[in-house]
C-alpha positions as CSV (number, residue, x, y, z in Angstrom):
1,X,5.0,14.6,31.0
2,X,7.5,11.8,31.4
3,X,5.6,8.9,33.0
4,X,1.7,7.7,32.7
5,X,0.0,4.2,34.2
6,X,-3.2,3.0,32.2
7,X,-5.6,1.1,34.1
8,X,-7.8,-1.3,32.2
9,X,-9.9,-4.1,32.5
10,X,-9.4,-5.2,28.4
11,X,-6.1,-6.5,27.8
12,X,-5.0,-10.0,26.0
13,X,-6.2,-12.7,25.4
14,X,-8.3,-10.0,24.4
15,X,-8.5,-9.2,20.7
16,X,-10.3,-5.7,20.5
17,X,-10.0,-2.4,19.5
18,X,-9.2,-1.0,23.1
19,X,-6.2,-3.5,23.0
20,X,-4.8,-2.5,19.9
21,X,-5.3,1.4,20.6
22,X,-3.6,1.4,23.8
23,X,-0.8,-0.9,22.9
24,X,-0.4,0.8,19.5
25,X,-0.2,4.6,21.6
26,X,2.0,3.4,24.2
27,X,4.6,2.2,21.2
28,X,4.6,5.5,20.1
29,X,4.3,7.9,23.3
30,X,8.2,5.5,24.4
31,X,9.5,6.0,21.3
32,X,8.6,9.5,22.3
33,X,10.6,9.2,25.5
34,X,7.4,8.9,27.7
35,X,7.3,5.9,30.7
36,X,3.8,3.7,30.0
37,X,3.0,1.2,32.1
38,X,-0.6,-0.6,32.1
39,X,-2.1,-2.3,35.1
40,X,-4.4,-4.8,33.9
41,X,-6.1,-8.2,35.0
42,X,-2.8,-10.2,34.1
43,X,-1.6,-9.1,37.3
44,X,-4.9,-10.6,38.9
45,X,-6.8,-13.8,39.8
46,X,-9.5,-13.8,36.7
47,X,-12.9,-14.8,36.3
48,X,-15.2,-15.2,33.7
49,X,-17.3,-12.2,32.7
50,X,-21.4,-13.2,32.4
51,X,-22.2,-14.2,29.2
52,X,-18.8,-13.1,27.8
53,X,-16.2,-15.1,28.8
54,X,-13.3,-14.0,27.0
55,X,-13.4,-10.8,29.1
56,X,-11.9,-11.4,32.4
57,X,-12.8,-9.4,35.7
58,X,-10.3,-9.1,38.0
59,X,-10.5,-10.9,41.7
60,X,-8.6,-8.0,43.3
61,X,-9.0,-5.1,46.2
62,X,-8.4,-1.4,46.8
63,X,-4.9,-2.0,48.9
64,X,-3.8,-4.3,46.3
65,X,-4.7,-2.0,43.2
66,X,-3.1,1.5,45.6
67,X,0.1,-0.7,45.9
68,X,1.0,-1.1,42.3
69,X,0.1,2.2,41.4
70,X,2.8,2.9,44.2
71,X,5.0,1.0,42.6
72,X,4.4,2.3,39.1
73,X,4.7,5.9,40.3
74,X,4.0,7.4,37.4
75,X,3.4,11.0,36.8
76,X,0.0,10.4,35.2
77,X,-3.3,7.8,35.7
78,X,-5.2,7.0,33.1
79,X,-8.4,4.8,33.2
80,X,-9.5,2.9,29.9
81,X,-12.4,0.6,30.9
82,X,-15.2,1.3,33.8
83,X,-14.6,-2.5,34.6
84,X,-13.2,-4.1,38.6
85,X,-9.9,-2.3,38.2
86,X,-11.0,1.0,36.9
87,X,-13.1,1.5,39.7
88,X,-10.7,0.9,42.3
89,X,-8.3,2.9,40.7
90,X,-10.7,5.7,40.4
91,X,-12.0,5.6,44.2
92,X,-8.4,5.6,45.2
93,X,-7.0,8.5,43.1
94,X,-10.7,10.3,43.8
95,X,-9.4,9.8,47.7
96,X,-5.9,10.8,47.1
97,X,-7.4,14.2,45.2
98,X,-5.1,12.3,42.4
99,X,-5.6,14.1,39.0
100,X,-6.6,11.5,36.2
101,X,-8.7,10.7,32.7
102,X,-10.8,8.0,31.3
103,X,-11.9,7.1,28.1
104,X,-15.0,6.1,26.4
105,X,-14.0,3.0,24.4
106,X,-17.4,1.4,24.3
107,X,-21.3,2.1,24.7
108,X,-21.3,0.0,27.5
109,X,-25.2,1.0,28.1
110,X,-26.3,-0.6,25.0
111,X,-24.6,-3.5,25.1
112,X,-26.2,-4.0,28.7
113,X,-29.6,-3.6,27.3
114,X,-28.3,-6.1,24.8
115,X,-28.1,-8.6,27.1
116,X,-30.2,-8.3,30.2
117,X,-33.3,-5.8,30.6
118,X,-31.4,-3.1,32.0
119,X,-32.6,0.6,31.2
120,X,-30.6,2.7,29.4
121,X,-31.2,5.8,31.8
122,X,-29.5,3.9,34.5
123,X,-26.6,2.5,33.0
124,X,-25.8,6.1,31.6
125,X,-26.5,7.5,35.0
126,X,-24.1,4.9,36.4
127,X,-21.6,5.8,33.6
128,X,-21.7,9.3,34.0
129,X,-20.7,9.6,37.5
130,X,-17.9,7.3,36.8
131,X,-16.9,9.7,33.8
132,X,-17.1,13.0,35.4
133,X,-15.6,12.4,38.8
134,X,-12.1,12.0,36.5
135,X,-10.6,15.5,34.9
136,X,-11.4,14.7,31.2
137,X,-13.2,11.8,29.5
138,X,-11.4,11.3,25.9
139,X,-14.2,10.4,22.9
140,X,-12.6,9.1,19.6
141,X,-15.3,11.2,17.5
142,X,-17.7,13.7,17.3
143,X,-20.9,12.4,16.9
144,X,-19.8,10.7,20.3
145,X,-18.6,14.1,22.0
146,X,-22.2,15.5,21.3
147,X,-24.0,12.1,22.3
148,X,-22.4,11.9,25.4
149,X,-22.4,16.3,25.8
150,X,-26.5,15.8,25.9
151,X,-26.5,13.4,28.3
152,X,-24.7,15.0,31.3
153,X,-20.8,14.3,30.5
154,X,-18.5,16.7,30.9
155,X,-15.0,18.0,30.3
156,X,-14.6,16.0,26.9
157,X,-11.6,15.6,25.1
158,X,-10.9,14.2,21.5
159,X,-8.8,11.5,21.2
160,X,-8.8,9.9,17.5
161,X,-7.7,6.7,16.0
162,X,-4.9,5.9,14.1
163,X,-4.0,2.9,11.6
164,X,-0.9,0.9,10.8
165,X,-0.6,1.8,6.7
166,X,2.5,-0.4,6.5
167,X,0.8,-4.0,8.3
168,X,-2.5,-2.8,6.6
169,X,-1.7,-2.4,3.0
170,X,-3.4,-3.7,0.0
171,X,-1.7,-7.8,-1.1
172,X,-2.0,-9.4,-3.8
173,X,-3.8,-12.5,-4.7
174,X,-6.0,-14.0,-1.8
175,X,-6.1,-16.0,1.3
176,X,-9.7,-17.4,0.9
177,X,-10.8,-20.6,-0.6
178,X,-10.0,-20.4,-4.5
179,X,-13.2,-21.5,-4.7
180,X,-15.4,-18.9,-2.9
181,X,-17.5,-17.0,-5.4
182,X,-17.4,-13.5,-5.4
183,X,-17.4,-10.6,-4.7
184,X,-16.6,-10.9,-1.4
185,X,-18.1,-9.5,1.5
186,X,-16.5,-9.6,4.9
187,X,-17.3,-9.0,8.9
188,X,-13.6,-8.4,10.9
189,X,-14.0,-8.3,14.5
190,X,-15.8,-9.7,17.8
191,X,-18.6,-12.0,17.1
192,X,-20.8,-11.2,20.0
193,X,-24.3,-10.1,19.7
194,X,-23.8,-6.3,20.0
195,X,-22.4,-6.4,17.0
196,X,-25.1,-6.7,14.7
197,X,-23.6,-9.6,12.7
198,X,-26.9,-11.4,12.3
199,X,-28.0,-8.3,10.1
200,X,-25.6,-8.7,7.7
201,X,-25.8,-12.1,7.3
202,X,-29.0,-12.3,7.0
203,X,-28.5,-10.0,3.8
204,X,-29.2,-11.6,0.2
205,X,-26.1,-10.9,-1.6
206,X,-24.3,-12.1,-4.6
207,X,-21.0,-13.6,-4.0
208,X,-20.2,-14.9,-0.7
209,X,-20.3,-13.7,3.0
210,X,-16.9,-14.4,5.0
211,X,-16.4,-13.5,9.4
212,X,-13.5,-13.2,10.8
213,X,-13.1,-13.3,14.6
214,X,-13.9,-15.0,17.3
215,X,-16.6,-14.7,20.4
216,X,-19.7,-15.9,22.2
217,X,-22.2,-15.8,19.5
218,X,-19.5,-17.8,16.7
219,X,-20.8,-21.3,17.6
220,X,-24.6,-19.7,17.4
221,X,-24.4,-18.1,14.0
222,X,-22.2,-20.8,12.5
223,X,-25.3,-23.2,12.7
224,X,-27.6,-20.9,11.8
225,X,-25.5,-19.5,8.5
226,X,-24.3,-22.8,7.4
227,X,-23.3,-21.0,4.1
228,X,-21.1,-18.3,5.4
229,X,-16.9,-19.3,5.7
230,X,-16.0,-18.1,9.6
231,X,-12.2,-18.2,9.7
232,X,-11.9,-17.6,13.1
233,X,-9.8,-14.9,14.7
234,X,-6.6,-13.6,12.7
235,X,-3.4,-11.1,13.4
236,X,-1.1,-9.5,12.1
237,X,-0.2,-9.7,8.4
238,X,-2.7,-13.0,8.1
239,X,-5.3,-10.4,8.9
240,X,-4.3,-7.8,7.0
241,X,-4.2,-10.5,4.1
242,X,-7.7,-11.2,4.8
243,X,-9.4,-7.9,5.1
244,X,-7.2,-7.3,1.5
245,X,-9.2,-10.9,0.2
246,X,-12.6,-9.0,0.6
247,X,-14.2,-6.8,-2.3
248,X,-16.2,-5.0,0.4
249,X,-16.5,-4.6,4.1
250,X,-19.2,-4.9,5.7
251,X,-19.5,-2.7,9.6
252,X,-23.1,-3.8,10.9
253,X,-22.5,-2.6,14.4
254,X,-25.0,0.1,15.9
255,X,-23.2,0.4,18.9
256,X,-19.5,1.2,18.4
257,X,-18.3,4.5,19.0
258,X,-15.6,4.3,16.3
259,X,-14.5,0.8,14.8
260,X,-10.9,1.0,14.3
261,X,-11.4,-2.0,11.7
262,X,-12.6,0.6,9.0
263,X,-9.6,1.8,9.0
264,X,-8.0,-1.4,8.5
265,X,-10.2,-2.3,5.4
266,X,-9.7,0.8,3.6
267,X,-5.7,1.1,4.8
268,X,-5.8,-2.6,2.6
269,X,-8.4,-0.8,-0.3
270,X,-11.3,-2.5,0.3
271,X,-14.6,-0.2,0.6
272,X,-16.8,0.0,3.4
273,X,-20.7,-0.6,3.3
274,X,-22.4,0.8,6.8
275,X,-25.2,2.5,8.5
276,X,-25.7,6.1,8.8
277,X,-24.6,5.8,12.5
278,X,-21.9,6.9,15.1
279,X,-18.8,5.5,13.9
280,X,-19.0,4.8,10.3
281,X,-20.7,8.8,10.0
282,X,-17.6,10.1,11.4
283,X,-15.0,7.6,9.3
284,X,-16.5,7.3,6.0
285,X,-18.7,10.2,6.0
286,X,-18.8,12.1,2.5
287,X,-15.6,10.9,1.9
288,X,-16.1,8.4,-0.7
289,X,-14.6,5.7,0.6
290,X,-17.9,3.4,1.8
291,X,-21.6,3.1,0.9
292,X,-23.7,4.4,4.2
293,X,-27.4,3.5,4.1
294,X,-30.4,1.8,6.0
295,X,-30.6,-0.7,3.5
296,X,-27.3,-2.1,4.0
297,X,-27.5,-4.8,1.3
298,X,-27.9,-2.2,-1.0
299,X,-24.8,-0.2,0.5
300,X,-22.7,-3.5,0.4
301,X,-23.4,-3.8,-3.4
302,X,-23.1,-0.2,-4.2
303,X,-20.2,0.0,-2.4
304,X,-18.5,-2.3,-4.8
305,X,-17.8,0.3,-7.3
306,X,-14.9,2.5,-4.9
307,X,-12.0,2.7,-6.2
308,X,-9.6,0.9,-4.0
309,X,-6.6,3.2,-4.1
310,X,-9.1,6.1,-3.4
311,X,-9.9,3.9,0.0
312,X,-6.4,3.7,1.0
313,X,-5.9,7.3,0.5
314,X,-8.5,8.2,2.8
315,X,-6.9,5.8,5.5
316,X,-3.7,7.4,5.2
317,X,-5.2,10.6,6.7
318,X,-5.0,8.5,10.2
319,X,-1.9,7.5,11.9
320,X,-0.7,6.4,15.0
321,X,1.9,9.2,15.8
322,X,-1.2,11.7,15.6
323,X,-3.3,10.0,17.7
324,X,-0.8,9.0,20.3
325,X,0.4,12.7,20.7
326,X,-3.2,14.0,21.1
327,X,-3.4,11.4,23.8
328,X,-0.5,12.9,25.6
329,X,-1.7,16.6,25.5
330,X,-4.8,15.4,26.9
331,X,-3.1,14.0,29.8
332,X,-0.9,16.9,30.1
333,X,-4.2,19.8,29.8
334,X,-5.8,17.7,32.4
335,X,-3.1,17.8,34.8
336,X,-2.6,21.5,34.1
337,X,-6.0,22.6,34.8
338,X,-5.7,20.8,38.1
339,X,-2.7,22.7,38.9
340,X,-4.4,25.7,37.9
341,X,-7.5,25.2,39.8
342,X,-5.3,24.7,43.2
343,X,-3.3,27.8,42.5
344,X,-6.7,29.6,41.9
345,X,-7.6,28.2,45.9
């Protein structure tokens, strides 16, 4: 396969796992000799999304969206996100009889219920039929694959995570205030409600509790935690310098289907304290690396015993190269089994 176009409705400013995973497989699948080109709403007029305005929905329509993906001509289509531009893409390649995939970056249906008191039968009924009109729907892990098996989706492909061991490294000394006490405990990602921040913070701990990111709920939870550093939102080798200042890190979420920031702790040796729940089951499992428990204070301080360089280790069983190449045969078994299918007619 020498050419695919990736439709998706999360894209920069955008700071997110989506955003790095696509960016981070389309650097490898070029230096693989493969054509990516992404349609996203930097193309668009933008508006505010609802109660989170750092994602933008795209002020488009169908002719517009068919045009470019004229223009792109590429070989393959991809959808990431079930957002304005992944539906028009969808309906036209659905009208075209246009082979594609999706992927399931987020639990969209809970963080609806989050939010507004929307049942979860119907966003997953809404969800599905998005899903399954496409001719495979990638899942980054198992216990996702059998979630989303058991409620109706089909033709499910795994598509894994990878982590960038030589930006996420252990550093020495730290970037924090010298005079933070410790051990340190950190939060890396969005600060929005779905991610369960509060719970953590709320945690009595020794040492100190330290977020970093950015997002709706930051101005909310830095008046209510007045004793918490928030450092804002960080890249590149600033963040990796951070997630290497922490003793432990902390993954509240109940919601995320992977959390590619796990990897980044424990890529920089630093442990990871979680509950027994999609994502952290599937990355720290039995392997040693993090503390999974209901009681996540007492997984935070337990978790302070791991051996760093046993952390990094476990990271380095995820790269970029692996998951980018699983990717492509996805793409490529999906547009087989089309062809297959017609020949079969």
């Amino acid at each position: 396969m020498s050419s695919i176009l990736v439709v998706t409705d999360a894209w920069h400013p955008q700071i997110n796992g989506v955003v790095r995973s696509l960016e981070r497989t389309a650097d490898e699948l070029r230096a693989m000799g493969v054509r990516m080109e992404f349609l996203t709403p930097q193309a668009f007029k933008t508006l505010p999304c609802p109660t989170y305005p750092e994602i933008r929905l795209s002020l488009t329509h169908k002719g517009s969206v068919r045009r470019m993906m004229d223009e792109f001509d590429c070989e393959h289509l991809h959808i990431a996100t079930e957002g304005p531009l992944g539906l028009l893409a969808a309906g036209i390649a659905k009208k075209r009889g246009q082979p594609f995939t999706t992927s399931y970056h987020t639990r969209f249906p809970e963080y609806v219920s989050a939010r507004m008191p929307v049942p979860l039968s119907w966003s997953y009924a809404w969800m599905r039929r998005f899903h399954n009109a496409g001719n495979g729907c990638m899942v980054a892990t198992t216990s996702l694959e059998n979630d989303l098996r058991d409620r109706g989706f089909r033709n499910l492909m795994r598509w894994s995570r990878g982590v960038d061991e030589n930006l996420f490294r252990p550093y020495e000394g730290s970037v924090l205030p010298q005079d933070l006490p410790g051990p340190v405990f950190m939060y890396v990602g969005r600060v929005a409600i779905e991610k369960n921040i509060k719970a953590f913070l709320d945690l009595k701990l020794s040492g100190s509790k330290v977020v970093v990111g950015d997002g709706p709920q930051l101005d909310t939870l830095q008046r209510e935690f007045t004793d918490t550093l928030f450092t804002g939102a960080k890249t590149g080798e600033d963040l990796a310098r951070h997630y290497a200042s922490a003793d432990v890190f902390v993954f509240p979420s109940l919601t995320d289907t992977f959390g590619n920031v796990m990897l980044e702790a424990l890529a920089c040796g630093v442990p990871v304290a979680a509950y027994p729940v999609m994502g952290p089951l599937d990355v720290i499992g039995d392997t040693g690396a993090g503390v999974l428990s209901e009681n996540l204070a007492e997984a935070c301080e337990a978790a302070l015993d791991i051996p760093r360089d046993h952390c990094r280790n476990i990271a380095l069983n995820y790269t970029w190269a692996a998951s980018s190449r699983q990717f492509l045969d996805n793409c490529i078994t999906a547009v087989g089994g089309v062809a297959q299918a017609n020949a079969v007619e």
